[in-house]
DSSP file (Angstrom, degrees, kcal/mol; ACC not computed):
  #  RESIDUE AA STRUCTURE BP1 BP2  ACC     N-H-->O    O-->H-N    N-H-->O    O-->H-N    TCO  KAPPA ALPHA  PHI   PSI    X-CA   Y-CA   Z-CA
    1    1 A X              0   0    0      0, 0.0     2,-0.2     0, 0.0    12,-0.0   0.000 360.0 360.0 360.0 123.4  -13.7   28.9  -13.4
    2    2 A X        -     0   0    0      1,-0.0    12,-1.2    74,-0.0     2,-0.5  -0.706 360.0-125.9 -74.0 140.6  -15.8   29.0  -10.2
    3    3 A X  E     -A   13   0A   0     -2,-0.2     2,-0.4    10,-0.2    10,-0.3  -0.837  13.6-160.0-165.6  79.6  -14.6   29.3   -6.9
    4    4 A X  E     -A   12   0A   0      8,-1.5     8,-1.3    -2,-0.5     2,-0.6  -0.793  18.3-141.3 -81.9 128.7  -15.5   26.8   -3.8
    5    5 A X  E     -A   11   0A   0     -2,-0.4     2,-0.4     6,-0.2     6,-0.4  -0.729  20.6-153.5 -87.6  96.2  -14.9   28.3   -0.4
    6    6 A X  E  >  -A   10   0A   0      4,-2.7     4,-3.0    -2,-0.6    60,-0.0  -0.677  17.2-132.7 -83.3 143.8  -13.4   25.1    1.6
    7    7 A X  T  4 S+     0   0    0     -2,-0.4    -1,-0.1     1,-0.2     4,-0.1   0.708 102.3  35.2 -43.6 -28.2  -14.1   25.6    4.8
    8    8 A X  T  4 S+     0   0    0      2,-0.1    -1,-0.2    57,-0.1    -3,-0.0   0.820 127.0  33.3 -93.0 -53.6  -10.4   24.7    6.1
    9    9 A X  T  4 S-     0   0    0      1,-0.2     2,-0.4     3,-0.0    -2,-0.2   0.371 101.9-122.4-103.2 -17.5   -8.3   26.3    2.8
   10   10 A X  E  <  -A    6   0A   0     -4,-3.0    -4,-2.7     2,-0.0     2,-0.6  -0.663  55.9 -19.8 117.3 178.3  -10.0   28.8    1.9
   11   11 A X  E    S+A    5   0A   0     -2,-0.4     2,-0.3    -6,-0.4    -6,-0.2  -0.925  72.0 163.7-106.7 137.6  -11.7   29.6   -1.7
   12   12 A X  E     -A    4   0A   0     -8,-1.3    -8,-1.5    -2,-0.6    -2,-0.0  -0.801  41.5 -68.0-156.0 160.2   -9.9   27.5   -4.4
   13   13 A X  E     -A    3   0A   0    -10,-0.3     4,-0.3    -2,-0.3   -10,-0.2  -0.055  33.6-130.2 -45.3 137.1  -10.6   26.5   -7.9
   14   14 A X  S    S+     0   0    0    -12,-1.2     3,-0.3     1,-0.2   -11,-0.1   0.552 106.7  72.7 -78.1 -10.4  -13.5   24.1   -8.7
   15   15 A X  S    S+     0   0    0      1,-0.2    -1,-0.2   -13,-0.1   -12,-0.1   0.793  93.4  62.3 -74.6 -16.7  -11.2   22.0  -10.8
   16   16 A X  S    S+     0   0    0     -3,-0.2    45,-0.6    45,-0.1    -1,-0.2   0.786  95.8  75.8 -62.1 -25.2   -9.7   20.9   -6.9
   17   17 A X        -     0   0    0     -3,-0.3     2,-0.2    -4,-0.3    42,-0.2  -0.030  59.8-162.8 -93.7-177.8  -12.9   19.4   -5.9
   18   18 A X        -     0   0    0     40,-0.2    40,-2.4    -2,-0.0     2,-0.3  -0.925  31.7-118.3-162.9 147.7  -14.9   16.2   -6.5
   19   19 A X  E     -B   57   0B   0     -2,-0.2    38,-0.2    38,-0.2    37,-0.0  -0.628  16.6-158.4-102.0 165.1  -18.6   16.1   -5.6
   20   20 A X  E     -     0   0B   0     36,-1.5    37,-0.2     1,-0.5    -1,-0.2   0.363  36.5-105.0-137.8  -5.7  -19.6   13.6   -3.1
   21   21 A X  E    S-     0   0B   0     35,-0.4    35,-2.7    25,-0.0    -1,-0.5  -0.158  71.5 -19.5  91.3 165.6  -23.9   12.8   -3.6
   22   22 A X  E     -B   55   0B   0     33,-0.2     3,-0.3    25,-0.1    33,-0.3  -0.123  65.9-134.1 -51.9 134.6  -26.7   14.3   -1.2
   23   23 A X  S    S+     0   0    0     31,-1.8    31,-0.1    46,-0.2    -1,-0.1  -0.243  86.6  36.1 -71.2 169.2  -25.7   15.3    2.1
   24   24 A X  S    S+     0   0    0      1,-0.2     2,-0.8    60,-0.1    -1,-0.2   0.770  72.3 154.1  48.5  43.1  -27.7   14.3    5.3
   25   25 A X        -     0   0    0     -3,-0.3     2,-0.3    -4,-0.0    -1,-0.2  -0.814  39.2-142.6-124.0  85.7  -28.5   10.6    3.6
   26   26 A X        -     0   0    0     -2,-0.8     3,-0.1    16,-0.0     0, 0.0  -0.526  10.1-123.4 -78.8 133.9  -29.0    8.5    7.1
   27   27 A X        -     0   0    0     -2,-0.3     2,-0.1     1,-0.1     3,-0.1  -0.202  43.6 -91.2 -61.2 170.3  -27.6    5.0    7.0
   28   28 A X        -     0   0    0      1,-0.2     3,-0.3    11,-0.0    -1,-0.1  -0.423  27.6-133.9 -80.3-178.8  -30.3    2.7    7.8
   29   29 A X  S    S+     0   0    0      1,-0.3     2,-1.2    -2,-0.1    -1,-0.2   0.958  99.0  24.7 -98.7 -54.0  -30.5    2.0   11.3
   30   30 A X  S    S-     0   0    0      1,-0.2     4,-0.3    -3,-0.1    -1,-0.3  -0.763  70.4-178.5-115.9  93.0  -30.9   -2.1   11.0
   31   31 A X  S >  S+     0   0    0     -2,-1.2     3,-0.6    -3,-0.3    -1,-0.2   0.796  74.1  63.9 -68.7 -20.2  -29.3   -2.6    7.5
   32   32 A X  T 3  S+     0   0    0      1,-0.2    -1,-0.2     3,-0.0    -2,-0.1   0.782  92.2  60.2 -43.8 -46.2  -30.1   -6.5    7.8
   33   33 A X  T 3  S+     0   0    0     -3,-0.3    -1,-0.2     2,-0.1    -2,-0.1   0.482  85.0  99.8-100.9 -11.3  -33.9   -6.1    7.8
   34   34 A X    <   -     0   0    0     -3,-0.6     2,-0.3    -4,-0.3    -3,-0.0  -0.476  63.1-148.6 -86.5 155.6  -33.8   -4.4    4.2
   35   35 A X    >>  -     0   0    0     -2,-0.1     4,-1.2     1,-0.0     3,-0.8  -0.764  38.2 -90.3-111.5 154.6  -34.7   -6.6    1.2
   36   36 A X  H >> S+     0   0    0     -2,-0.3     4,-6.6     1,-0.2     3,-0.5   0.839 120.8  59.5 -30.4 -54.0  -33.1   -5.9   -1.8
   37   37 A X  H 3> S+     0   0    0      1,-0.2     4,-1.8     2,-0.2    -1,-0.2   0.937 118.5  34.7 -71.6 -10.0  -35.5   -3.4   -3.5
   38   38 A X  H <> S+     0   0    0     -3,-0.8     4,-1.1     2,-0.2    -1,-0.2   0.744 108.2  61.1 -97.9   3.7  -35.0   -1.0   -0.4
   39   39 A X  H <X S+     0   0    0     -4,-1.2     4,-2.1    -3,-0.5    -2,-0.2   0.856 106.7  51.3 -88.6 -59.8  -31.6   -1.8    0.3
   40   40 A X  H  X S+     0   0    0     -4,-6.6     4,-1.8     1,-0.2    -2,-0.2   0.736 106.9  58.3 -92.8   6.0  -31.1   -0.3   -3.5
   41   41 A X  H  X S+     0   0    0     -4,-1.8     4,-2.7    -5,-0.4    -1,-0.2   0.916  97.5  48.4 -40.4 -60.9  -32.9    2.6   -2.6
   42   42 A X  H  < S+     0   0    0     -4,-1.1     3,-0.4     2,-0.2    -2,-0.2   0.998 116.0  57.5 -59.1 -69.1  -31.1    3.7   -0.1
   43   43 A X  H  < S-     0   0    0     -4,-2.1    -2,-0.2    -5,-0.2    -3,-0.1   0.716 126.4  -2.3   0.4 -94.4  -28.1    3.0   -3.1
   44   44 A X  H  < S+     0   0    0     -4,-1.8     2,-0.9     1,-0.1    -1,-0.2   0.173  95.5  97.8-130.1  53.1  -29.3    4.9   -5.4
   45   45 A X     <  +     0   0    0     -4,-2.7    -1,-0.1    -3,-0.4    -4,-0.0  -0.722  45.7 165.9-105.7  83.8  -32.2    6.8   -5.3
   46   46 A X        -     0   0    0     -2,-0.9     2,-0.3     1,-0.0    -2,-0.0  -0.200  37.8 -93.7 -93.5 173.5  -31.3   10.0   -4.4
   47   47 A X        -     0   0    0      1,-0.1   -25,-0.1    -2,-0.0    -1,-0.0  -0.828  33.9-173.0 -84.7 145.2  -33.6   14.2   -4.5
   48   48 A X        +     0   0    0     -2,-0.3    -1,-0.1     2,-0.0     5,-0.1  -0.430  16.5 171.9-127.8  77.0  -33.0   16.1   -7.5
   49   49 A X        -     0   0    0      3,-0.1     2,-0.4     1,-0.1     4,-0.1   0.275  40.9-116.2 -62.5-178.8  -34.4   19.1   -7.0
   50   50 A X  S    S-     0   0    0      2,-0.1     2,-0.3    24,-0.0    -1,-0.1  -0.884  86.7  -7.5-102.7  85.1  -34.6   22.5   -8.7
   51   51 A X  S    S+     0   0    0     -2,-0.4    22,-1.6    20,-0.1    20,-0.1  -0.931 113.7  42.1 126.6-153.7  -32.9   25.5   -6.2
   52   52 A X  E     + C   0  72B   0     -2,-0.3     2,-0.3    20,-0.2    20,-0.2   0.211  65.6 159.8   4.7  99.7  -31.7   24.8   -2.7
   53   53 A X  E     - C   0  71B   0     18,-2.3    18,-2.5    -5,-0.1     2,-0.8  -0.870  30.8-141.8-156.6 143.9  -30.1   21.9   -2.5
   54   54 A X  E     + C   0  70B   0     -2,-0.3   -31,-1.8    16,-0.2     2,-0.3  -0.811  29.8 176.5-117.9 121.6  -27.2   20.1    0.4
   55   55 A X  E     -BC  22  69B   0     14,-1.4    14,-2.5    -2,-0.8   -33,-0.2  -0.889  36.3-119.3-121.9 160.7  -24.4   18.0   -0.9
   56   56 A X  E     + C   0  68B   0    -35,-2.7   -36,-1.5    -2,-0.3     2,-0.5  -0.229  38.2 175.8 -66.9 139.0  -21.5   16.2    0.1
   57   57 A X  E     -BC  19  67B   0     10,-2.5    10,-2.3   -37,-0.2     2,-0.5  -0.989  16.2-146.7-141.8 161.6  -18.1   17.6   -1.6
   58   58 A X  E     - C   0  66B   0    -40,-2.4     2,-2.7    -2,-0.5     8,-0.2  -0.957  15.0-134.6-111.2 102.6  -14.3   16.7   -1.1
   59   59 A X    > > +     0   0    0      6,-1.8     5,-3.4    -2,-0.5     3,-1.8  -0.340  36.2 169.4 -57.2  63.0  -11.3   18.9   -1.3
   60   60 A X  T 3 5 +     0   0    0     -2,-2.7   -43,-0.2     1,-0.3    -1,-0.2   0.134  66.8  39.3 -39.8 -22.8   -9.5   16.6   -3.2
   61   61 A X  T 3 5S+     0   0    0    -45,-0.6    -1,-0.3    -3,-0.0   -44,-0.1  -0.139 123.1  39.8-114.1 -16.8   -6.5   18.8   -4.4
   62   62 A X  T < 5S-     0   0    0     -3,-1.8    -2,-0.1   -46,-0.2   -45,-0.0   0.224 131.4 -22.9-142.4-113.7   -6.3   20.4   -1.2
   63   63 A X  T   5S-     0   0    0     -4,-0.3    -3,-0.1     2,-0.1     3,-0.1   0.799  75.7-134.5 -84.6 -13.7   -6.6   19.2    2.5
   64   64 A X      < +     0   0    0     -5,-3.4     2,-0.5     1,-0.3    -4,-0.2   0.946  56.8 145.0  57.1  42.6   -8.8   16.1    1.1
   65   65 A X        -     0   0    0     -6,-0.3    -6,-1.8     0, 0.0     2,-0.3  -0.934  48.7-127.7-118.4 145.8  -11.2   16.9    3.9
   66   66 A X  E     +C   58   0B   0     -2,-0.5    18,-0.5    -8,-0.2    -8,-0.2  -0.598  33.7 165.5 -96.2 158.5  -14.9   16.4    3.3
   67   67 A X  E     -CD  57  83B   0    -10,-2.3   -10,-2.5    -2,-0.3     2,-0.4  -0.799  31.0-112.9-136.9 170.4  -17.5   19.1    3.9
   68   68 A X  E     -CD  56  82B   0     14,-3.2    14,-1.7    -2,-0.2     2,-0.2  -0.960  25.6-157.6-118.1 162.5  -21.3   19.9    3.0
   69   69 A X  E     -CD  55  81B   0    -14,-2.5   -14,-1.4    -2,-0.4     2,-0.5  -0.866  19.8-140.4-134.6 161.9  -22.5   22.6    0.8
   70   70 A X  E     +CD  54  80B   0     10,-1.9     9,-2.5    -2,-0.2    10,-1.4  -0.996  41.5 179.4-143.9  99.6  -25.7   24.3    0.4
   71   71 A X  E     -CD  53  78B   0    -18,-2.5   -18,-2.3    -2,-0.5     2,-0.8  -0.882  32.0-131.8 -99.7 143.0  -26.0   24.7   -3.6
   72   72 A X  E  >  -C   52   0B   0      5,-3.8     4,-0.6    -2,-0.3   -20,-0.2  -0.839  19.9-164.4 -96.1 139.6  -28.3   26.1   -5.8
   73   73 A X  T  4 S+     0   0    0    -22,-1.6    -1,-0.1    -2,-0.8   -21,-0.1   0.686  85.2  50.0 -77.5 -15.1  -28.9   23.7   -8.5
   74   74 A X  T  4 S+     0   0    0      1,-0.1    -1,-0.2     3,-0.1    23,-0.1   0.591 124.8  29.8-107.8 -17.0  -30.5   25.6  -11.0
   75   75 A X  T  4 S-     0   0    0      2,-0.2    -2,-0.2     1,-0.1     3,-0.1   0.453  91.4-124.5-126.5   2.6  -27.6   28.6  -10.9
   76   76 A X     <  +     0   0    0     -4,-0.6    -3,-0.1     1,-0.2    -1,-0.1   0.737  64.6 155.3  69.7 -10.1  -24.3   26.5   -9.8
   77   77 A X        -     0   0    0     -5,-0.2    -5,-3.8    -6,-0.1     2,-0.8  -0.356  39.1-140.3 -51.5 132.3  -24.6   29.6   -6.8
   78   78 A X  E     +D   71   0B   0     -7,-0.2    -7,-0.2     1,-0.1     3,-0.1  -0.842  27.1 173.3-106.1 116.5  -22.9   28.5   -3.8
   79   79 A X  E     -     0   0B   0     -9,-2.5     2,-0.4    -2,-0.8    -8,-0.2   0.887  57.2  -7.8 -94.5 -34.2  -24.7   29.4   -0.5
   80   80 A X  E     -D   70   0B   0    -10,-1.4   -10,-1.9    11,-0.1     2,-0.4  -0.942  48.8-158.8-168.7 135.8  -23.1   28.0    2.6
   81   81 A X  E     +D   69   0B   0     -2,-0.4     2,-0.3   -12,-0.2   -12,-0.2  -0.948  26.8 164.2-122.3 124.4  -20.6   25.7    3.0
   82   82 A X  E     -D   68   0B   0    -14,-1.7   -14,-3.2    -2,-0.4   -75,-0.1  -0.738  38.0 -72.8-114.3 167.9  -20.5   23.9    6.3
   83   83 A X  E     -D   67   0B   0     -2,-0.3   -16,-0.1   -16,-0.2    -1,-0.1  -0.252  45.1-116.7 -52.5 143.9  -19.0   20.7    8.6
   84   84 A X  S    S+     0   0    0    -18,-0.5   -60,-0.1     1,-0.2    -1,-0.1   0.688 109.8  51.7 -70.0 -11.9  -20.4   17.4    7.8
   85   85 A X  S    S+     0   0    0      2,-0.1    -1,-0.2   -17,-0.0   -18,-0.0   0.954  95.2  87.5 -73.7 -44.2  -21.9   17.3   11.5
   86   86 A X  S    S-     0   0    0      1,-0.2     2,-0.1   -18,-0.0    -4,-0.1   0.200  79.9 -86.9 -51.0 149.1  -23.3   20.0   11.4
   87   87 A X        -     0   0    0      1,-0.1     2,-0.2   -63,-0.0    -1,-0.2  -0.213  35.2 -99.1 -75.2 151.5  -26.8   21.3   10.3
   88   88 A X        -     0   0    0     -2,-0.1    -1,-0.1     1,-0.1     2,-0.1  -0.233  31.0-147.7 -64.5 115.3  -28.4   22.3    7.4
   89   89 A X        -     0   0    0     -2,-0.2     2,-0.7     1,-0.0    -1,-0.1  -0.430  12.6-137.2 -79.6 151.9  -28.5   26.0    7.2
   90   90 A X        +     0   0    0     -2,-0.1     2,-0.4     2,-0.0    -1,-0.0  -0.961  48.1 143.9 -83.8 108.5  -31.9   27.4    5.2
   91   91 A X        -     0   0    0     -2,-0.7     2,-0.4   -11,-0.1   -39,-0.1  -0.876  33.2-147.9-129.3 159.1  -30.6   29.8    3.3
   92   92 A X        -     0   0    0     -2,-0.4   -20,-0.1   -13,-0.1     7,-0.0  -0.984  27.6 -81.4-140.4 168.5  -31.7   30.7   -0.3
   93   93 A X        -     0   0    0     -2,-0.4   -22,-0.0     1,-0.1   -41,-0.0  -0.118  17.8-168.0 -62.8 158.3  -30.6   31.9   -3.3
   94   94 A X        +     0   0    0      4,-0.0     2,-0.5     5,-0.0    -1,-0.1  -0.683  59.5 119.5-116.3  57.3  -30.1   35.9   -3.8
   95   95 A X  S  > S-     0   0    0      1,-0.2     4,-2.1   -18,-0.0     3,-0.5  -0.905  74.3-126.8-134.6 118.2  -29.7   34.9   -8.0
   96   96 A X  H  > S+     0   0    0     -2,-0.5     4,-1.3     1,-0.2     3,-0.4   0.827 109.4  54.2 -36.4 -56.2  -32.3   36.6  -10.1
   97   97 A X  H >> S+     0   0    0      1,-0.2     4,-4.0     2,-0.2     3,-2.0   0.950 111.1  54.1 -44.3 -56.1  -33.6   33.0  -11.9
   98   98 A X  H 3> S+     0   0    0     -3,-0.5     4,-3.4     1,-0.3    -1,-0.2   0.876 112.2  37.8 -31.9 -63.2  -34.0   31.8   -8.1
   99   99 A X  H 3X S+     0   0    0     -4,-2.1     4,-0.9    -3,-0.4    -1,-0.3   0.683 119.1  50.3 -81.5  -5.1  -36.2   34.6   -6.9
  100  100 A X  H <X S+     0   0    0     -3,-2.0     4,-1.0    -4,-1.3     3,-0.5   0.939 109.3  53.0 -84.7 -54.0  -38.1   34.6  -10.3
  101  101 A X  H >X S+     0   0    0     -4,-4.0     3,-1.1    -5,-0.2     4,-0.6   0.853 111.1  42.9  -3.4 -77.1  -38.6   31.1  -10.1
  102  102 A X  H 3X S+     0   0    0     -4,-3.4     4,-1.0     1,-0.3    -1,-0.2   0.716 104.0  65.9 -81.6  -3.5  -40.0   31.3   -6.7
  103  103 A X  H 3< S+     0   0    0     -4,-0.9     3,-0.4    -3,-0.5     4,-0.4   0.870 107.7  41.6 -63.0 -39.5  -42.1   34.3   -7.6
  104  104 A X  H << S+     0   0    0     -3,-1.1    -1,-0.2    -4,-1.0    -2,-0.2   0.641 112.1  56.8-104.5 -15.9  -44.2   32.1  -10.2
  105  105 A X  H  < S+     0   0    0     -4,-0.6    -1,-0.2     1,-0.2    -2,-0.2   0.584 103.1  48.3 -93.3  10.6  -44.3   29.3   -7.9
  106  106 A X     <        0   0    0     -4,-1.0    -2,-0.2    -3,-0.4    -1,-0.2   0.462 360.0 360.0 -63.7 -33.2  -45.9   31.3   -5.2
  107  107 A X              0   0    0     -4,-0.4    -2,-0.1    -5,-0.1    -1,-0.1   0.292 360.0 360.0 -91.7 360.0  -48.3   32.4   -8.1
């Protein structure tokens, strides 16, 4: 079982949580002016990257307050978890695949 640090509670069980989609996903500013096919962009077209990546999560189980988290995608490593105002820390993974990874894409 793996182990989410909420910011408020503490590190708790992963079964407690519920994942919430990409963080930092700005509404549009004049939602009127979209036509459909960008309107269901914004919907559901989301990044799915390899490594680094900041999503929304809920402590569902717990205080039910939402937070963002700074995951790596390709090793389920959790790097920073922060406030939803707040900004996205750069951090990267320390998990051998991570740094091997970016060693060959460097290459």
């Amino acid at each position: 079982m793996q182990l989410i640090a909420c910011p408020w509670c503490g590190e708790r069980e992963e079964a407690e949580f519920h994942y919430g989609g990409q963080a930092h996903v700005a509404y549009p500013q004049d939602p009127y002016a979209l036509d459909d096919e960008q309107w269901a962009h914004f919907v559901f077209f989301r990044d799915n990257p390899q490594g680094p990546f900041a999503e929304r999560w809920v402590h569902s189980a717990g205080c039910r307050r939402w937070f963002n988290a700074l995951r790596d995608t390709v090793t389920h490593e959790f790097l920073a978890v922060y406030g939803v105002g707040a900004e996205h820390p750069r951090n990267t993974s320390t998990a051998p695949v991570a740094q091997q990874r970016k060693g060959q894409e460097a290459s």
